[in-house]
ROLO-906017 format. One record per residue (C-alpha): residue in three letters; x, y, z. Coordinates in steps of 0.001 Angstrom, whole numbers, padded with zeros to 6 digits, always signed. Example, Ala and Ser with C-alpha at 12.3 -4.5 7.8 and 13.67 -1.06 7.14 Angstrom:
Ala+012300-004500+007800
Ser+013670-001060+007140
! end
This chain:
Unk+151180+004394+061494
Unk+153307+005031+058287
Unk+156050+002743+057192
Unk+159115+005187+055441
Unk+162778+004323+054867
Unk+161728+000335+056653
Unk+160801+002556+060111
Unk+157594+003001+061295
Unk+156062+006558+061712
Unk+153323+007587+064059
Unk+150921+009535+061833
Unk+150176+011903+064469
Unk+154003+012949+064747
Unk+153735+013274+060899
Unk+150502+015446+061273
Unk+152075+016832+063883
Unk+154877+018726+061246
Unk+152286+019607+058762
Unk+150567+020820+061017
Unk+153308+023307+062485
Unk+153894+024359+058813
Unk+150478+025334+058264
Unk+150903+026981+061335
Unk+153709+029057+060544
Unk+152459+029986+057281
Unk+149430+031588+058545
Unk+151041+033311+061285
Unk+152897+035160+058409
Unk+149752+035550+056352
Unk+148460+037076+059114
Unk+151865+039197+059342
Unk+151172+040557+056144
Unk+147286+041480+056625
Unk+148280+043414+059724
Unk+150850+045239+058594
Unk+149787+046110+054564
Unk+146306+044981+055034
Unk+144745+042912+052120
Unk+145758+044987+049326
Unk+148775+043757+049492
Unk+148370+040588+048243
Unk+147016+042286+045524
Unk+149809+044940+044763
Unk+152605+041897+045082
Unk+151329+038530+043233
Unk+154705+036722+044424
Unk+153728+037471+048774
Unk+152355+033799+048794
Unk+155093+032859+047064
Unk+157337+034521+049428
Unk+155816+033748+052805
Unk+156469+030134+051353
Unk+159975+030186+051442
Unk+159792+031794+054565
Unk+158214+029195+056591
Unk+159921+026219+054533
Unk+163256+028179+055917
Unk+162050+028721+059404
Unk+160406+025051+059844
Unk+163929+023783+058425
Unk+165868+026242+061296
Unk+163464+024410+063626
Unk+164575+020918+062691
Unk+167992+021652+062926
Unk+168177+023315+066276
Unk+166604+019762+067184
Unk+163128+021326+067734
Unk+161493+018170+065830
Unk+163299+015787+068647
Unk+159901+014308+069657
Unk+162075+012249+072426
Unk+162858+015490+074223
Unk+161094+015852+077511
Unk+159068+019489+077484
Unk+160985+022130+078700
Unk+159937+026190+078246
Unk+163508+027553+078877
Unk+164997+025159+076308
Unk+162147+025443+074446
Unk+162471+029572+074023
Unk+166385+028863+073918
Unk+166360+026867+070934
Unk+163411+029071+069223
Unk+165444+032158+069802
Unk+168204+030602+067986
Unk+166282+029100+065035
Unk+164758+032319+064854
Unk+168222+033956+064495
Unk+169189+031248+061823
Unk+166390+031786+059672
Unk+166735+035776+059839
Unk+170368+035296+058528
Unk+169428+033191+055659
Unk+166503+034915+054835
Unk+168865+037846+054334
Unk+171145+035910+052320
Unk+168963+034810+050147
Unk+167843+038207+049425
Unk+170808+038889+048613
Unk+171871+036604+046361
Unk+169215+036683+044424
Unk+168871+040254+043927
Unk+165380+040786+044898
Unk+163211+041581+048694
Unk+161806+038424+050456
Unk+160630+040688+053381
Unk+160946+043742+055277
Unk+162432+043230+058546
Unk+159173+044355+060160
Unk+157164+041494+058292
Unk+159469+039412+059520
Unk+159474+039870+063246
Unk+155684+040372+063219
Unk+155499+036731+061403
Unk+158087+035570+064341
Unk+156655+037318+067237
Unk+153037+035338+066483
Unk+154942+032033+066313
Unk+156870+032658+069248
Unk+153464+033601+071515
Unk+151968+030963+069457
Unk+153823+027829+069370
Unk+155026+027218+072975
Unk+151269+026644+073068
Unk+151282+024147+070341
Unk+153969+022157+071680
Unk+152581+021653+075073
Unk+149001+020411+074209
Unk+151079+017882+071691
Unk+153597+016700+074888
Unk+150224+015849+076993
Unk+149363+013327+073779
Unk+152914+012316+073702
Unk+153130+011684+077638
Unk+149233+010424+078114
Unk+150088+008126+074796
Unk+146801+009476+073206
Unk+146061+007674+069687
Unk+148977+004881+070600
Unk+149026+001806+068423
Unk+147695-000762+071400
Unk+150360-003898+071586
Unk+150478-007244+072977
Unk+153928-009331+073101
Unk+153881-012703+073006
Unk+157054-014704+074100
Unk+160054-014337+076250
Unk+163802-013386+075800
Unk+166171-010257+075712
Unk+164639-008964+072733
Unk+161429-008366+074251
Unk+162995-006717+077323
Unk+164540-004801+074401
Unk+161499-003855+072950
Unk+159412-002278+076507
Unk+162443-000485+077194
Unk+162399+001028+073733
Unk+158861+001541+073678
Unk+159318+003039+077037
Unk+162191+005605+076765
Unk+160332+007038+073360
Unk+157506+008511+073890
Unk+156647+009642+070542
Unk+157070+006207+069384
Unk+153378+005978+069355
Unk+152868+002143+071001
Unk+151973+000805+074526
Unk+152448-001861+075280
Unk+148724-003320+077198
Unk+150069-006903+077843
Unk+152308-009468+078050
Unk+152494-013038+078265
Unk+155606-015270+077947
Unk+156753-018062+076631
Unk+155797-020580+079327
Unk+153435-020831+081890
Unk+156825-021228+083872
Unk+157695-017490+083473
Unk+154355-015739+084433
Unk+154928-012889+086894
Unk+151471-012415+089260
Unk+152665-009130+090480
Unk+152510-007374+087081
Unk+149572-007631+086210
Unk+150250-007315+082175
Unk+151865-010194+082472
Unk+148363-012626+084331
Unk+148058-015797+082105
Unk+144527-016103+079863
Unk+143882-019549+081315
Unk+145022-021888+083225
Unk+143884-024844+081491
Unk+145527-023618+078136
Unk+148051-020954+078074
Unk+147121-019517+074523
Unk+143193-020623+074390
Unk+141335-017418+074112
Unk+144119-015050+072697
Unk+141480-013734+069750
Unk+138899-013051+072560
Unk+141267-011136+074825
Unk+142753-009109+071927
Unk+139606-008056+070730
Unk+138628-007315+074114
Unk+141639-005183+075301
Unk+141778-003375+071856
Unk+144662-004464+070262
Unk+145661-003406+067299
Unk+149487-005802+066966
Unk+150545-008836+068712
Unk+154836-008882+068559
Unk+155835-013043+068865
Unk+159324-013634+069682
Unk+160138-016659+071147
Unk+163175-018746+071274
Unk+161733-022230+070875
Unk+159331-022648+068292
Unk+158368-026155+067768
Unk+156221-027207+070598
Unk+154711-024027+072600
Unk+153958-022138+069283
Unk+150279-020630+068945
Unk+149695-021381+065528
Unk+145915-021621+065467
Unk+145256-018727+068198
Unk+147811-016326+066158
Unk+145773-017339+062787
Unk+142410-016284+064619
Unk+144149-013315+064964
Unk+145411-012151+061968
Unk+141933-013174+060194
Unk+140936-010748+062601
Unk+142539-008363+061371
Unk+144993-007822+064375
Unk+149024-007296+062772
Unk+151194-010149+063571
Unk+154712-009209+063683
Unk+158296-011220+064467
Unk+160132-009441+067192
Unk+163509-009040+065071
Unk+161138-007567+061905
Unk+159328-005287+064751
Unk+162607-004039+066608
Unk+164013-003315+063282
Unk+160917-000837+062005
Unk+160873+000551+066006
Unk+164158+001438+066030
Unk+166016+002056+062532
Unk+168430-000817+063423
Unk+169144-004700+063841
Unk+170293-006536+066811
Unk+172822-009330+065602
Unk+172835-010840+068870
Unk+169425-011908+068693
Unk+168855-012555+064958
Unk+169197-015646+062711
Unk+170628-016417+059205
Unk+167019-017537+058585
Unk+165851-013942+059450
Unk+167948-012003+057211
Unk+167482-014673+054658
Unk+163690-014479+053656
Unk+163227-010710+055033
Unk+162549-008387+052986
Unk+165588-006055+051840
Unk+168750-006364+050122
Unk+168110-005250+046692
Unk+170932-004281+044559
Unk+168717-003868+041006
Unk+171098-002251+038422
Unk+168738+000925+038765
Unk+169861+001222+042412
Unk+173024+001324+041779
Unk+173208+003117+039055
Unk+171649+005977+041203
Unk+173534+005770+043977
Unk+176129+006285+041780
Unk+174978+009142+040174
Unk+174059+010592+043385
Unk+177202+010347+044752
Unk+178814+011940+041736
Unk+176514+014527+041790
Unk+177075+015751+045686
Unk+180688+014666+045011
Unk+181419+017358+042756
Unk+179059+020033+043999
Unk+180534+019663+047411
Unk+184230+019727+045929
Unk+183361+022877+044059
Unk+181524+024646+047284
Unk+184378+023777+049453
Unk+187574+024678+047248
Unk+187985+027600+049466
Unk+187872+025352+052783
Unk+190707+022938+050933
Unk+192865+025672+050524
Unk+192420+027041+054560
Unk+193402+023844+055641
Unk+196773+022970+053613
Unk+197459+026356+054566
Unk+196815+025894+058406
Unk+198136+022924+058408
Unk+201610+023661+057219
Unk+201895+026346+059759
Unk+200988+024093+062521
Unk+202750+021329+062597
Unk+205380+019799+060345
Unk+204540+017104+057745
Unk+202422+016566+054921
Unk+199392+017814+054173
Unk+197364+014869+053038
Unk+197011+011897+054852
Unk+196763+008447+053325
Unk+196248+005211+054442
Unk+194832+001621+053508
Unk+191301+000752+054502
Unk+189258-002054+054085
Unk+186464-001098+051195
Unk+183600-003467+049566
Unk+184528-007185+048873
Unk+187298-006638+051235
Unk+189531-004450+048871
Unk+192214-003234+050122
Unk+191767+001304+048823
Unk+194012+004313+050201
Unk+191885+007040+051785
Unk+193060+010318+051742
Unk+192587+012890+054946
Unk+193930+015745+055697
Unk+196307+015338+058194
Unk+195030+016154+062107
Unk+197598+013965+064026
Unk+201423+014865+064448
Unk+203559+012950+061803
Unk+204105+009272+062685
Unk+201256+009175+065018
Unk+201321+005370+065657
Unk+205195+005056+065340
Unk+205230+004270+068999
Unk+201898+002762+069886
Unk+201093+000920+066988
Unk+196872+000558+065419
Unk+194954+001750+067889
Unk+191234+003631+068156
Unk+191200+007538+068123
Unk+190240+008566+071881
Unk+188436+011587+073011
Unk+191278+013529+074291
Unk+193940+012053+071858
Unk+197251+013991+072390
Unk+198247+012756+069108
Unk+195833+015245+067723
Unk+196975+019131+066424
Unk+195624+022195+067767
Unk+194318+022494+064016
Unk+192998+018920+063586
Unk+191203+019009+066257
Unk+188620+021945+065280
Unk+189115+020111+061892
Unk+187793+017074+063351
Unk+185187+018767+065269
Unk+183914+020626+062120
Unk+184817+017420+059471
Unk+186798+019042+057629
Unk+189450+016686+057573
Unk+187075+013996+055799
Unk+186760+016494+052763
Unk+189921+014593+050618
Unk+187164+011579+050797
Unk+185298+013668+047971
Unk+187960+012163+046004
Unk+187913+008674+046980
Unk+183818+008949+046213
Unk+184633+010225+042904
Unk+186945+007694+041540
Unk+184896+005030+042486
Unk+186544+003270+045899
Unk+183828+005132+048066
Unk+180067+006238+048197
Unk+179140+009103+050146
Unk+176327+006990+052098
Unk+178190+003761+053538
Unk+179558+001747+056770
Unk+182652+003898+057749
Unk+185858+001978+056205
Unk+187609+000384+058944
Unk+191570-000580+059077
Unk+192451-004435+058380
Unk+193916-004838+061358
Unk+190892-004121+063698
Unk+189057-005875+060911
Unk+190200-008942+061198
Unk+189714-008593+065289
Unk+185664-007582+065108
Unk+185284-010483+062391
Unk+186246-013161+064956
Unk+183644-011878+068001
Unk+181262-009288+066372
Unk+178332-011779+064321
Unk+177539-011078+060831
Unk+180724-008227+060687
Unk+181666-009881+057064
Unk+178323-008409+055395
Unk+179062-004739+055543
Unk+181412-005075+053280
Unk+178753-006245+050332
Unk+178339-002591+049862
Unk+181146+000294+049336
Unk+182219+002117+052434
Unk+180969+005976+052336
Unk+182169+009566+054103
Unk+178520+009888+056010
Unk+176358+007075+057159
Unk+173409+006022+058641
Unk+175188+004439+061575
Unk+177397+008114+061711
Unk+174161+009685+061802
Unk+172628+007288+064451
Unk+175166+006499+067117
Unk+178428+008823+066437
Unk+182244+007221+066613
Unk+182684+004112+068169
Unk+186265+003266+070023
Unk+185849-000188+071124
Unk+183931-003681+070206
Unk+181022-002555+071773
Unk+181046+000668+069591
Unk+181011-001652+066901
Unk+178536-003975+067109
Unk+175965-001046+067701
Unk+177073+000395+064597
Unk+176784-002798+062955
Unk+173112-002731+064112
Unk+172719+000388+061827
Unk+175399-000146+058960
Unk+172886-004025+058346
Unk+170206-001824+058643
Unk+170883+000626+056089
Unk+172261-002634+053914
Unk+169389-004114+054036
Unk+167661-001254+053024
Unk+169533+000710+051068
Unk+167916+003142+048210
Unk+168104+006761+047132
Unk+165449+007825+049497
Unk+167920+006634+052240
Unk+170883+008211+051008
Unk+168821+011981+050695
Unk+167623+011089+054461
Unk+171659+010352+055903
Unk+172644+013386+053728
Unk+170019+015728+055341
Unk+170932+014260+058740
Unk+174353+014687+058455
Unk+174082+018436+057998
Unk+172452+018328+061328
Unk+175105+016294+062555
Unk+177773+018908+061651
Unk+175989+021922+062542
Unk+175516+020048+066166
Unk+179611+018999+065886
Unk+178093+015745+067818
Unk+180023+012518+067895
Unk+183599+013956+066230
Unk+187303+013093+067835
! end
């Protein structure tokens, strides 16, 4: 189990990639020996070279036509769907690259050779790795030790991913009181003492991490059995710090200021920031540069398709609760709100132009932003800026609301990334969960990860209104 970005990573899902890539690469080795034979490695001293790009561009096509979703259930016709497709991607780009660079990558009959062995090859692949995934072969063996929401939390999460690479072999709660006989995870160790013999069983059942989470813990708390334990050299882990590297987010409702207090996280070192800034200047620019063309489209379409202006400002709540203008280009009719006041953007929002809405769908109406990152009001990684208005509502109910705005608001974000838009308090106490989350842990690595993300995001057109 690997620990990257704060989230833990089954190492066989990591293998799992490499693997594939190695895979790939050989197929089109292969490719090459059958078509040219071995000379012509020989004759052309840049064909490794070559057949390098080629599988870094067809593994990429594979991850974003959401072929590394580990999650996914095993399906051949959505399988062969999706491969066709990625397939298709990578031929395209392969040919644009060519190109652009002036110079052959491949013949087309290289290519579909190379493609023809992965595609007999890899549907083979993938189904001996979904019988580890669903027989939970090399699982991290847990035991959780308390009671509460969080642990119900916790099996259902551990549950409903199956590449999350835990099982969960027993339970026992916080009291005696709470013991259910019919599952038998759940059987006490004793009945004399509830803890006595927790080192003996763990050893016994294998298991490698014992998750605590309990709600009282002054007078039930297993202090000596949970040291025997961790001298054993069996993980001991709080439930909050566990849920956190499980899932990539927080859950407010169940954590304490004491928590976020002495965990780890929350660095703002003058180095971080100092490359966060230069990152976002960097993909600021570039992206303003790339997309010139696309700004020019839209002020065009725009003015044909509805009357007003062009760009669309208005006052958001940024870091240290400053009060910025964002800039938009305009997808709504002019004086949207006139009549109904501040209220959330809903799915089928007639407010919303025949030409804002594909801008919506495609982002292009958060382009304009590239300026707000550039001045300095906004990073391009951040909690999405919210109005005051619904911020003063969510700081009253939603817990800990007041601490995303320690850091600037940004275009993209991990919550974006993770859960989509959110129209209601609900919405925004999950993305809370993943704005703290990316707070807490913010660094460059981070940023590159929400950045890469959101390109799949886009190309999907998931979670826009």
């Amino acid at each position: 189990m690997l620990q990257l970005f704060r989230q833990y990573h089954p190492l066989r899902n990591i293998l799992f990639v490499i693997g594939e890539w190695v895979f790939f690469y050989l197929c089109f080795w292969l490719a090459a020996i059958l078509l040219f034979d071995y000379s012509a490695f020989y004759k052309d001293h840049w064909l490794y070279f070559k057949i390098l790009i080629i599988t870094s561009v067809c593994q990429a096509c594979l991850y974003y036509n959401d072929l590394y979703n580990l999650k996914e259930k095993f399906e051949y016709k959505k399988l062969y769907i999706h491969l066709f497709k990625a397939i298709g991607f990578s031929a395209i780009l392969l040919w644009s690259i060519s190109i652009f660079f002036q110079v052959s990558i491949i013949t087309f009959s290289f290519f579909m050779m190379g493609t023809l062995l992965i595609a007999a090859l890899v549907v083979t692949f993938r189904l001996c790795y979904s019988v580890v995934l669903c027989r939970g072969l090399f699982n991290k063996r847990i035991l959780l030790l308390g009671s509460g929401d969080l642990k119900k939390k916790i099996c259902e999460e551990i549950d409903r991913r199956k590449d999350c690479g835990y099982s969960v072999i027993k339970e026992i709660p916080e009291c005696i009181d709470e013991v259910n006989l019919d599952q038998p995870s759940c059987v006490p160790l004793t009945g004399v003492n509830f803890y006595k013999g927790l080192a003996e069983t763990c050893r016994q059942l294998c298991i490698h991490k014992i998750v605590v989470n309990f709600r009282e813990k002054r007078d039930q708390f297993p202090i000596r059995e949970l040291l025997s334990c961790r001298v054993e050299g069996i993980d001991v882990v709080e439930g909050n710090t566990f849920y956190e590297l499980l899932t990539g987010k927080l859950q407010v409702e169940y954590i304490n200021p004491g928590w976020l207090i002495f965990s780890r996280g929350f660095e703002k070192s003058k180095f971080r920031r100092f490359s966060k800034r230069l990152f976002d200047l960097v993909v600021s620019i570039t992206m303003m540069i790339l997309t010139l063309p696309l700004f020019l489209l839209a002020a065009v379409l725009i003015k044909l398709d509805s009357p007003g202006p062009v760009i669309f400002s208005q006052a958001r709540v940024g870091e240290r609760h400053r009060i910025y203008r964002m800039y938009k280009f305009r997808s709504m009719v002019r004086d949207a709100e006139k009549l109904t006041g501040p209220v959330w953007t809903e799915e089928k929002d007639s407010r919303i132009t025949r030409v804002g809405r594909v801008m919506r769908r495609l982002r292009i109406d958060e382009l304009p932003q590239l300026w707000n990152v550039i001045e300095g009001s906004m990073s391009f990684v951040g909690p999405r800026p919210e109005r005051e208005v619904f911020v003063n509502e969510l700081e009253k109910v939603v817990p800990y609301y007041r601490e995303r705005f320690t850091v600037k608001p940004g275009i993209t974000g991990w919550a974006q990334v993770k859960y989509g838009y959110g129209a209601s308090v609900a919405d925004a106490i999950e993305k809370l969960n993943f704005d703290l989350f990316y707070i807490k842990n913010m660094s460059l690595g981070l940023d590159i990860l929400v950045f890469i993300l959101t390109i799949k995001v886009v190309l999907a057109r998931h979670g826009a209104r």
